[in-house]
ChimeraX commands (.cxc) that place a marker at each C-alpha (Angstrom):
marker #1 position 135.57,92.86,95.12 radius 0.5
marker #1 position 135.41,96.08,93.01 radius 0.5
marker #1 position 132.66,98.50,92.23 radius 0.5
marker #1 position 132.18,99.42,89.08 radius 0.5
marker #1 position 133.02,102.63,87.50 radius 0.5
marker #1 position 130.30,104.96,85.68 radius 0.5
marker #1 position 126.91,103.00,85.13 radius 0.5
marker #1 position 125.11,99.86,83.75 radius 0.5
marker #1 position 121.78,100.30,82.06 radius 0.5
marker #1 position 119.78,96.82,82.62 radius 0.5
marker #1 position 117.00,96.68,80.14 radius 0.5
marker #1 position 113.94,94.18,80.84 radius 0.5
marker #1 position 114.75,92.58,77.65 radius 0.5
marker #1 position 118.61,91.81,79.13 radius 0.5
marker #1 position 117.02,89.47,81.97 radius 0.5
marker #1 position 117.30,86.09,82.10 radius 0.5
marker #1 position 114.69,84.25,84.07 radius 0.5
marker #1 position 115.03,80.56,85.59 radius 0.5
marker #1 position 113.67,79.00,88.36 radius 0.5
marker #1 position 115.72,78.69,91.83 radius 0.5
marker #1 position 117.27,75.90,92.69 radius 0.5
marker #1 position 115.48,74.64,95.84 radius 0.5
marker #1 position 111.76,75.99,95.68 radius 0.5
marker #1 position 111.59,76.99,91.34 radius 0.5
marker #1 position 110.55,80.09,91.81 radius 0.5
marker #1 position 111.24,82.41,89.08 radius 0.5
marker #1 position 113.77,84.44,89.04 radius 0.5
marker #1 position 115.50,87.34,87.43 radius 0.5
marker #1 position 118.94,88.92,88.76 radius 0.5
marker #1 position 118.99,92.45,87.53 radius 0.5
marker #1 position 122.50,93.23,89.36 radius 0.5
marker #1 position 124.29,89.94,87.92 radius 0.5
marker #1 position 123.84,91.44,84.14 radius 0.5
marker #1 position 125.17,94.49,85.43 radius 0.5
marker #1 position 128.71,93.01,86.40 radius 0.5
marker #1 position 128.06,94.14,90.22 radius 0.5
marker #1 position 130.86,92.37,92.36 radius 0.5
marker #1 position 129.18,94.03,95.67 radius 0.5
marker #1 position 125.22,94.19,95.83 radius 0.5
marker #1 position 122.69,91.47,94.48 radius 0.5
marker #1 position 119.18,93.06,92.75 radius 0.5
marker #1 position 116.88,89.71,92.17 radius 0.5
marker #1 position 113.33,90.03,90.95 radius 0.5
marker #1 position 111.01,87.01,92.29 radius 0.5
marker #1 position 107.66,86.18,90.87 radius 0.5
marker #1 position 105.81,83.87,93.37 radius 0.5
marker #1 position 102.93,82.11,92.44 radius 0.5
marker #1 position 99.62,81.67,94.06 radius 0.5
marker #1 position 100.04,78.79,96.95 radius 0.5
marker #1 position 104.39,79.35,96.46 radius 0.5
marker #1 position 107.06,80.20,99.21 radius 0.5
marker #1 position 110.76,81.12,98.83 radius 0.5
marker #1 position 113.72,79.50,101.12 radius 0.5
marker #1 position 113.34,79.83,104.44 radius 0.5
marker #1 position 116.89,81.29,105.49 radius 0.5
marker #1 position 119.19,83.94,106.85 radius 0.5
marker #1 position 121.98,85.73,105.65 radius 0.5
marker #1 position 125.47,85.77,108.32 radius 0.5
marker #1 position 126.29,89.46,107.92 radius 0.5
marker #1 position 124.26,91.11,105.16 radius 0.5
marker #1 position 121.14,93.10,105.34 radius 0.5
marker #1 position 118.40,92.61,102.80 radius 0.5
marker #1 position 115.75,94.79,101.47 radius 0.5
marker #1 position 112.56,93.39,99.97 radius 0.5
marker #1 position 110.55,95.14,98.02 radius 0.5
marker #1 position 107.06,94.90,96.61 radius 0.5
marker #1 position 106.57,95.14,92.78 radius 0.5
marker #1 position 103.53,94.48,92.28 radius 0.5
marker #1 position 100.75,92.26,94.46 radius 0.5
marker #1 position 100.55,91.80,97.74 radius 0.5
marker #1 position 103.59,91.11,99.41 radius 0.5
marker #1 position 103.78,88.13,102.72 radius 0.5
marker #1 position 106.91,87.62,104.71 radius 0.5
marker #1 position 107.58,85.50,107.55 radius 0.5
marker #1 position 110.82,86.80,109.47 radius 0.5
marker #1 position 111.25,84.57,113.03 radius 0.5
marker #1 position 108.30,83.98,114.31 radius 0.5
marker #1 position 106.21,86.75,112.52 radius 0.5
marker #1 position 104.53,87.67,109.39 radius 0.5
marker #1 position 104.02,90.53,107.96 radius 0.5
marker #1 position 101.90,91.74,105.11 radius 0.5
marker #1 position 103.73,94.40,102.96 radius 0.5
marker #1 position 101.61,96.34,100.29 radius 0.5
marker #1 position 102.97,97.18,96.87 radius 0.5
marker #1 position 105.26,99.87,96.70 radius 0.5
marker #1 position 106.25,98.69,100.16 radius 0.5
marker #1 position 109.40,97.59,101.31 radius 0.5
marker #1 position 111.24,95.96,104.43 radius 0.5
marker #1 position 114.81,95.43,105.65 radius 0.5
marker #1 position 115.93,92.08,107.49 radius 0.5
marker #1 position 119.23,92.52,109.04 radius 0.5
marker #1 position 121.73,89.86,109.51 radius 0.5
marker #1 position 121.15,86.34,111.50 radius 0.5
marker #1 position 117.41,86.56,111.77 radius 0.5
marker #1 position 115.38,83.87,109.92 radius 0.5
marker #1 position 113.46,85.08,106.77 radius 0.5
marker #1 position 111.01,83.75,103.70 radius 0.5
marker #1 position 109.11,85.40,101.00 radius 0.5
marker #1 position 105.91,83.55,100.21 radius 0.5
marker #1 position 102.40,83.84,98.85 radius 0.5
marker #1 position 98.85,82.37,99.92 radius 0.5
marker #1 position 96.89,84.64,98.25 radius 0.5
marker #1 position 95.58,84.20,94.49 radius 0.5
marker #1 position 97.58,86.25,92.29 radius 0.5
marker #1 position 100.90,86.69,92.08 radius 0.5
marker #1 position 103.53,88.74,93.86 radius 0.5
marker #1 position 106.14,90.25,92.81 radius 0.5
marker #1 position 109.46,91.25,94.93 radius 0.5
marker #1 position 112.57,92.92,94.50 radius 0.5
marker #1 position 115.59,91.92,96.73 radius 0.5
marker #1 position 118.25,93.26,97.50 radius 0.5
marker #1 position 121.66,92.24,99.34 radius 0.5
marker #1 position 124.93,91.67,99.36 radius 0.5
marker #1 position 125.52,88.04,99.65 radius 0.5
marker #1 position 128.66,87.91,97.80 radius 0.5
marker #1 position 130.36,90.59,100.13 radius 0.5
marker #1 position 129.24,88.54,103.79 radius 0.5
marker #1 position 131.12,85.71,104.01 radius 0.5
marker #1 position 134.70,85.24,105.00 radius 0.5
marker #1 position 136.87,82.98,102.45 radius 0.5
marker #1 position 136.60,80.41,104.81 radius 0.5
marker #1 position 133.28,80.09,105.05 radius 0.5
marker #1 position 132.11,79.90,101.26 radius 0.5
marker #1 position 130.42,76.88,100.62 radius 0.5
marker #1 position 129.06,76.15,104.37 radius 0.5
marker #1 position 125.49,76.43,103.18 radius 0.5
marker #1 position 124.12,75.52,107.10 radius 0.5
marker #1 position 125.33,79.70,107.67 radius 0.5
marker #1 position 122.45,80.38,105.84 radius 0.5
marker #1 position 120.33,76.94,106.09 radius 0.5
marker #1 position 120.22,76.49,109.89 radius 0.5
marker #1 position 116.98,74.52,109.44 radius 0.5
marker #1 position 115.05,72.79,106.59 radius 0.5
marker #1 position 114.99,75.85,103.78 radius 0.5
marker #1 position 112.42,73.93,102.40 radius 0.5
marker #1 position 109.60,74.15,105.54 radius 0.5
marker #1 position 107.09,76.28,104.42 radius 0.5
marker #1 position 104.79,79.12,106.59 radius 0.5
marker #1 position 102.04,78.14,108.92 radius 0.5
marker #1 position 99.72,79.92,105.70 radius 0.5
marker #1 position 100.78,77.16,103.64 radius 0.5
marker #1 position 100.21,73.80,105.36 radius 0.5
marker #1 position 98.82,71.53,103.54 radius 0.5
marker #1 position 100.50,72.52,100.47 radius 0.5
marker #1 position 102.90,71.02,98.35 radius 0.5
marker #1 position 105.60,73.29,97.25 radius 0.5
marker #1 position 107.90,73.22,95.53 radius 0.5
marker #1 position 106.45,71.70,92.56 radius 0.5
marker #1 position 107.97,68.34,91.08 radius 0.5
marker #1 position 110.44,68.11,88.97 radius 0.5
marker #1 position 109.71,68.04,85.50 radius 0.5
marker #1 position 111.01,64.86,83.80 radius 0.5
marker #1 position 113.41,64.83,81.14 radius 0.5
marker #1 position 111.26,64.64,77.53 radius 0.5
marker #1 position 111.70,61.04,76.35 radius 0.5
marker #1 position 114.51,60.84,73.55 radius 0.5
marker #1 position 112.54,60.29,70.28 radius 0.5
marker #1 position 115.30,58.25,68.51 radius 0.5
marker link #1:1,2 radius 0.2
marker link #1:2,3 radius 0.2
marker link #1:3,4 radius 0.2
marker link #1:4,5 radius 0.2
marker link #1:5,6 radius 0.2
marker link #1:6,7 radius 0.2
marker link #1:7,8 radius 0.2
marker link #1:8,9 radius 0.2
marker link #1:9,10 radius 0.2
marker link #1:10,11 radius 0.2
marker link #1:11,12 radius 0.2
marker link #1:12,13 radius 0.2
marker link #1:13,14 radius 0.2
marker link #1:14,15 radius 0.2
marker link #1:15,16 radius 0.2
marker link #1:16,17 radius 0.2
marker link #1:17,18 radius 0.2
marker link #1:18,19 radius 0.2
marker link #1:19,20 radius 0.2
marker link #1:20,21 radius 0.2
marker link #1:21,22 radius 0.2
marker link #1:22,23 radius 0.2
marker link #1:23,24 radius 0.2
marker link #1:24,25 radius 0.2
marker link #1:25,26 radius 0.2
marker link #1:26,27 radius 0.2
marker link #1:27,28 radius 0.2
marker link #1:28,29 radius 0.2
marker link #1:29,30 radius 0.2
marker link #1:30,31 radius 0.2
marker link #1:31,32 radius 0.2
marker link #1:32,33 radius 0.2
marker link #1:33,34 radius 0.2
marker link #1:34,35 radius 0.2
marker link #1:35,36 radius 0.2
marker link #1:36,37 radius 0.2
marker link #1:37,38 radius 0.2
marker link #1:38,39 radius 0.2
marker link #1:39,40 radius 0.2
marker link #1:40,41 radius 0.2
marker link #1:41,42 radius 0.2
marker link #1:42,43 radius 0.2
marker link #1:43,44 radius 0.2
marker link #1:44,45 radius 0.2
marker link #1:45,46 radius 0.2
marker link #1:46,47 radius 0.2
marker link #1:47,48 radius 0.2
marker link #1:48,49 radius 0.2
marker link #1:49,50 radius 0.2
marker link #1:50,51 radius 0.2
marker link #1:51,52 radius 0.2
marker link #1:52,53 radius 0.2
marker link #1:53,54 radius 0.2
marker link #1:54,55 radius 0.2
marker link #1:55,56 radius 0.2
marker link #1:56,57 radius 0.2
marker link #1:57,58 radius 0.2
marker link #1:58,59 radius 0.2
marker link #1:59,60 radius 0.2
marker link #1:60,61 radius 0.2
marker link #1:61,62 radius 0.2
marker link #1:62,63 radius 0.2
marker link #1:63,64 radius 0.2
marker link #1:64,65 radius 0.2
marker link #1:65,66 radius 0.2
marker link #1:66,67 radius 0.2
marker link #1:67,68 radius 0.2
marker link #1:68,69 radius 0.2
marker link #1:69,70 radius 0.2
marker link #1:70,71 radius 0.2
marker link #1:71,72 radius 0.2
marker link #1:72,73 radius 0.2
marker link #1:73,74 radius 0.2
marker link #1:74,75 radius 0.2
marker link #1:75,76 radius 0.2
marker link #1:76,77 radius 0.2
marker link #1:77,78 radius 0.2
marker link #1:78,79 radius 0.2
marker link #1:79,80 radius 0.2
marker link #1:80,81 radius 0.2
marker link #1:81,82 radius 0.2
marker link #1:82,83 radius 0.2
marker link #1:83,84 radius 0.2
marker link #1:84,85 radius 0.2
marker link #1:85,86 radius 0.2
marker link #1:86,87 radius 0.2
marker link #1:87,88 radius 0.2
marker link #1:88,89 radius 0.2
marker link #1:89,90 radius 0.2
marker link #1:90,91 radius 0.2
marker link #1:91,92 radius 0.2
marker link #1:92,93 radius 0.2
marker link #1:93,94 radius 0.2
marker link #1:94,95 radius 0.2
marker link #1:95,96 radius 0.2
marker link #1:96,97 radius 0.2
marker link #1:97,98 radius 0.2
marker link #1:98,99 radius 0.2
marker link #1:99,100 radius 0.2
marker link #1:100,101 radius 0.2
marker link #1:101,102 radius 0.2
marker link #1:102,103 radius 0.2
marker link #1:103,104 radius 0.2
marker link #1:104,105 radius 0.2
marker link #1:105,106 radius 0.2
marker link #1:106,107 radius 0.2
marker link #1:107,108 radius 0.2
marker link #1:108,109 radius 0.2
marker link #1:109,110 radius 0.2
marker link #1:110,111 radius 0.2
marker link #1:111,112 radius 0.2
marker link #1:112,113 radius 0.2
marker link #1:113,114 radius 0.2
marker link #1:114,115 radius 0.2
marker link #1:115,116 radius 0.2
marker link #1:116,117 radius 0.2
marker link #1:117,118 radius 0.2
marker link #1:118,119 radius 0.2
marker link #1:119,120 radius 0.2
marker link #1:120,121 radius 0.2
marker link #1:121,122 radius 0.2
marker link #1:122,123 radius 0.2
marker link #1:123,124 radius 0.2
marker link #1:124,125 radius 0.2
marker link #1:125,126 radius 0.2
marker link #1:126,127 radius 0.2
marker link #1:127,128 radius 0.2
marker link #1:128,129 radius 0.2
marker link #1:129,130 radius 0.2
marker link #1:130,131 radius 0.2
marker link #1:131,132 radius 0.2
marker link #1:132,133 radius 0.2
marker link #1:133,134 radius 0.2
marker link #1:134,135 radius 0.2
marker link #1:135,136 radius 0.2
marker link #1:136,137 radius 0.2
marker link #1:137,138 radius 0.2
marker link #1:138,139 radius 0.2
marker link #1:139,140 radius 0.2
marker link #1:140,141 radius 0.2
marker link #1:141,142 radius 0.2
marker link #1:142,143 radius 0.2
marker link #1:143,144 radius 0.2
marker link #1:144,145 radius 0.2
marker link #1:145,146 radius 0.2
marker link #1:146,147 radius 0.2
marker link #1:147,148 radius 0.2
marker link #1:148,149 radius 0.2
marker link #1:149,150 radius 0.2
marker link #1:150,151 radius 0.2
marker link #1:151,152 radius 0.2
marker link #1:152,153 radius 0.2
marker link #1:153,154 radius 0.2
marker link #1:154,155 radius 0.2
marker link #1:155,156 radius 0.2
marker link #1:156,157 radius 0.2
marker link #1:157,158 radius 0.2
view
């Protein structure tokens, strides 16, 4: 992996946002436009009643950061409640999720270096960072259902 040399400018326009695989929460990754081989920069708008995975990273730390709303995060067996402009680091090994039960939205800013933590034998040994079901979601959201279904395909109109 190689850092770059001189700068990127990432305008909003430049993002690309899709939902995540797993849990559809939007998503934006500021530091993938930029051509960054070493750190990962990923906006995530969560929804009212919405968590992210519940995982860990193997060696990396990670910063969250709160754009805008209020930010919840449980990290082992504790949550914390981080205000806008706020921000906390999770180092590596210890289980983390981003989600939200209250009623607007939140908005976070992570960043990591996911790319950089594994050894080449270890790509693609997704129980390093999924030790247990990434889909479980926080004691605030029991008794909801997220993620949301899948959308079916539209029906071909020929």
């Amino acid at each position: 992996m190689r850092p770059i040399e001189g700068y990127c400018l990432v305008k909003p326009d430049d993002l690309h946002w899709r939902p995540s695989n797993l849990m559809r929460i939007p998503n934006a990754d500021y530091l993938e436009r930029s051509g960054s081989q070493i750190l990962g920069g990923r906006l995530w708008r969560l929804p009212p009643g919405s968590a992210n995975t519940w995982h860990r990273h193997v060696r990396a730390e990670e910063f969250y950061f709160v754009v805008e709303g209020t930010g919840r995060i449980r990290i082992g067996a504790e949550t914390l409640t981080v205000p806008r402009l706020g921000g906390v680091l999770v180092g590596p090994g210890a289980l983390r999720q981003i989600f939200n039960d209250t009623a607007a939205d939140a908005l976070w800013l992570v960043i990591g270096a996911p790319e950089a933590e594994l050894h080449p034998q270890e790509r693609g040994n997704m129980a390093l960072f999924y030790p247990e079901d990434p889909k479980q979601l926080p004691p605030e959201l029991q008794g909801r259902a997220w993620p949301p279904p899948a959308e079916a395909p539209a029906a071909d109109p020929a």
